[in-house]
N, C-alpha and C positions, 0 to 999 in steps of 0.2 A: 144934785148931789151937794150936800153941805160943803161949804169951803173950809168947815173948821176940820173935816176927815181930811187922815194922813193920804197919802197916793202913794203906794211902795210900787218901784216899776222892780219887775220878775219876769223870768224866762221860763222856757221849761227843755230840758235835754233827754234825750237818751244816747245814755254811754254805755260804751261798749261795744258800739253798733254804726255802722256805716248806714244804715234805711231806717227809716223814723217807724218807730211801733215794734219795734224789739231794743233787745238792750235792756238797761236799767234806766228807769226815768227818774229825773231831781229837777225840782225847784232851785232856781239860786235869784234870790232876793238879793237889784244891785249897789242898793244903797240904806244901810239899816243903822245908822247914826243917831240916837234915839232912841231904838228900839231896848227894852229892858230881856233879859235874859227867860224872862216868865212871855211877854209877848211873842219872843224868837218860838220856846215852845210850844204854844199856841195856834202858829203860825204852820212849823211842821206839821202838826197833829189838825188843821185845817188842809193841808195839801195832800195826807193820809200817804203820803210815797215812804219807801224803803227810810230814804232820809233829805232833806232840804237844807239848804245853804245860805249863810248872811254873809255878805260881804260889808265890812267896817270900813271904807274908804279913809285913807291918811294924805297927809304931806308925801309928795313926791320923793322928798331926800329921805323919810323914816321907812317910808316903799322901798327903795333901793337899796337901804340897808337889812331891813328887817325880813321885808316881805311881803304880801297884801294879808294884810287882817282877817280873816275869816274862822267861821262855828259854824260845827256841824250837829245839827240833831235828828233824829228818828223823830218816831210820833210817841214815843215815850220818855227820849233824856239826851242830853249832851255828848257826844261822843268827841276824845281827844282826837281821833285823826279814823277816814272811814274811805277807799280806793275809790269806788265810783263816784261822792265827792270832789274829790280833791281833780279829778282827772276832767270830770264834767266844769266844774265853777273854772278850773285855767282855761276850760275852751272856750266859756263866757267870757272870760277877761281878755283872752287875748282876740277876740271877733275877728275881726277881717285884717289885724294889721300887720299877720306876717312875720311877728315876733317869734325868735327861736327859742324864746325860754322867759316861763312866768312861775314866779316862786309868791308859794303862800305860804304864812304864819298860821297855824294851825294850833290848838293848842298841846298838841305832840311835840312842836316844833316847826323849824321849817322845812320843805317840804319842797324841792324845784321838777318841773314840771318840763320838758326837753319837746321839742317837735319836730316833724321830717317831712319835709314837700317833697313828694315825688310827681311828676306829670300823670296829668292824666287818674290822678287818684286823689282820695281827698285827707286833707289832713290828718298824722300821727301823731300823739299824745304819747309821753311817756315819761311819768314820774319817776325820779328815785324815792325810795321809803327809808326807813330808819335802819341801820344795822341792827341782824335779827336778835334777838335771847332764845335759846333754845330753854324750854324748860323741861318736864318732867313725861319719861314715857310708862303709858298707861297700859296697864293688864288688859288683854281682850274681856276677859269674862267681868271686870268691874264694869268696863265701855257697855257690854252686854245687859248688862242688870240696870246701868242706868239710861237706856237708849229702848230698851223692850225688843233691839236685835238679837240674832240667836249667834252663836260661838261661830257656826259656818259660816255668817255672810262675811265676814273681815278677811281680809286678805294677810294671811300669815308671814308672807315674804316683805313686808314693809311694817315699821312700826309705827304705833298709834302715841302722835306728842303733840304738844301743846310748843309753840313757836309765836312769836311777838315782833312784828315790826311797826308797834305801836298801839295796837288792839291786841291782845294775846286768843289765838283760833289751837285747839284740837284738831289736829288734822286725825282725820278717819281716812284710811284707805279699806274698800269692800271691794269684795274679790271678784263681781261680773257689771256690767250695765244689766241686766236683771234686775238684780239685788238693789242698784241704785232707783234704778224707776221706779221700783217699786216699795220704797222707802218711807215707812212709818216709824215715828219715835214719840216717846214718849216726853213732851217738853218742859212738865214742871218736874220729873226726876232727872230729865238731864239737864235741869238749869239747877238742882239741887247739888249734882255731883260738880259741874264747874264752877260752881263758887265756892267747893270745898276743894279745888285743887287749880284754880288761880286762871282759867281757863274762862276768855268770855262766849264763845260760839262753838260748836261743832262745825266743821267744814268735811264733807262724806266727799270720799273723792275716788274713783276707779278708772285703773288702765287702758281697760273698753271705752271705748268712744264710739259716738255715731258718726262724726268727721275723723276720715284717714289722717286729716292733719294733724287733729290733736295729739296732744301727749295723755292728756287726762280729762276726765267727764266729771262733775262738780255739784256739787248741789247744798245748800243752805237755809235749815230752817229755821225761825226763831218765832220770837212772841208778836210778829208783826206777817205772820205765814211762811213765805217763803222769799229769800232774793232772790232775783234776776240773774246778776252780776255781783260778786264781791272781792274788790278789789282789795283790800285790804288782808282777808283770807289769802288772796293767791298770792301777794307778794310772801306772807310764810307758809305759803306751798312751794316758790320758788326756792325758798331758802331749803327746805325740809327736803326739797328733790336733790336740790345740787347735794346735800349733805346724805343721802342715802342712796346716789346713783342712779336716780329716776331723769335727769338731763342733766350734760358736761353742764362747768362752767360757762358761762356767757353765751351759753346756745338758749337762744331765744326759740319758746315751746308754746304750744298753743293750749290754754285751759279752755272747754266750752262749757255753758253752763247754762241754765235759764230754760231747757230745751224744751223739758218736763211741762213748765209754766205757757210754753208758745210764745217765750220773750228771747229767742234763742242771742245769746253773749258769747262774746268773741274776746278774751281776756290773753294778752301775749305776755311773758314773762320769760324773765332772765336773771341771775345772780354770780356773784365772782367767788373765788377763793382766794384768801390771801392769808399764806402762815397759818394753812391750817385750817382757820377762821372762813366762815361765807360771809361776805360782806357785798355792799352796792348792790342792793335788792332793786330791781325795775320791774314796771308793771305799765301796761300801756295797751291804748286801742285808740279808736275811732270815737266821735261825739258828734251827733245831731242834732242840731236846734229843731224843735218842732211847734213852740208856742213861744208869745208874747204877750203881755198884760200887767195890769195894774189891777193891785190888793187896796180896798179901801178900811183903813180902822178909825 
């Protein structure tokens, strides 16, 4: 191997998930100081996963104040802040040292990341996200026309909005797990209708679950197929539940998700009210290192 190629050392995780080969998996690249924003995407789009992770290494005092550096992209573009992410790259940061708490700068923001050792079990992760923006709720039968679902499958007793705690998701509630398994849409009219109403993803979400524990069964498609896991979504799903009665305040609920795919995710979520307001969105699970290696460019 030439000595003039770079050596980028890289992990590889799946989050969401306590056993390696479910979950959501990410790249997060540990040292990318150099790298140009057109190589970072490059680099995603060579790893081909939901999305991959650079970490920007700084001075220790601008760490402490700021946060750790990091960009997130898909295999198509930069995204300002993205849940499995942010959740997966703090279990890389924080490896084996036992730290309670690792905060990244994100280009959303910052962004702290909380942990909880219990015996016997293996490390918890759990970000807070941005205070939510509630935007605009949507007609079933527009949802309908730009998704190719029919007026029945939505669930009437919950409304269909658009919610932001950094990514702005659509949350769809549909009225069975039937209707969700068996979930076709149409992706360049529904990527039509969210860019005419400020919305970046659908998030389909229903009451029915296959685990008794969940609160809700989850599903995510977009121009890169389908995710696993999306933490990002469920954090303004938490928000969206506390605000419509779907879980109290601060009762930590369980999303599952991925199931469809055979990457089954395990997404735990919680939000407050204050004045009205939901605010202090979290979103949290498990992270398993499964790979180790060096990118040559």
């Amino acid at each position: 191997m030439s000595q003039a190629l770079r050596r980028l050392a890289m992990t590889q995780w799946d989050v969401f998930s306590s056993r390696p080969l479910e979950g959501n998996s990410l790249a997060v690249f540990l040292d990318c100081r150099g790298l140009t924003g057109a190589e970072m995407q490059a680099l995603a789009k060579e790893m081909n996963l939901s999305e991959t992770t650079f970490i920007l290494p700084r001075d220790a005092a601008t760490e402490r104040e700021q946060g750790i550096r990091v960009r997130i992209f898909t295999v198509q573009e930069e995204l300002p802040f993205a849940g499995h992410p942010t959740l997966g790259t703090a279990f890389a940061l924080r490896g084996q040292s036992g730290a309670e708490k690792v905060v990244l700068e994100l280009n959303a923001g910052k962004v702290p990341v909380h942990f909880e050792e219990s015996a016997g079990e293996p490390p918890f992760g759990e970000m807070t996200q941005l205070d939510p923006t509630f935007g605009m709720r949507h007609e079933r039968g527009a949802i309908a026309q730009a998704t190719g679902l029919r007026a029945q499958d939505f669930d009437d007793s919950l409304p269909i909005q658009t919610v932001s705690t950094g990514v702005a998701f659509t949350v769809t509630p549909l009225k069975s797990l039937a209707v969700i398994q068996n979930l076709h849409i149409d992706l360049n009219r529904a990527a039509e209708y969210l860019a005419q109403t400020a919305g970046k993803f659908f998030y389909f979400v229903t009451r029915e679950t296959v685990d008794r524990e969940a609160r809700l069964h989850a599903r995510m498609l977009f121009y890169n197929g389908e995710d696993p896991a999306t933490g990002s979504a469920a954090g303004c799903t938490a928000a969206w539940m506390v605000a419509h009665g779907v879980a109290k305040p601060d009762e930590r609920v369980l999303i599952e998700q991925g199931i469809e795919m055979k990457r089954p995710s395990r997404i735990f979520v919680r939000a407050s009210r204050s004045d009205n307001r939901v605010v202090n969105v979290r979103v949290g699970g498990h992270s398993v290192e499964i790979m180790r290696g060096e990118v040559f460019l």
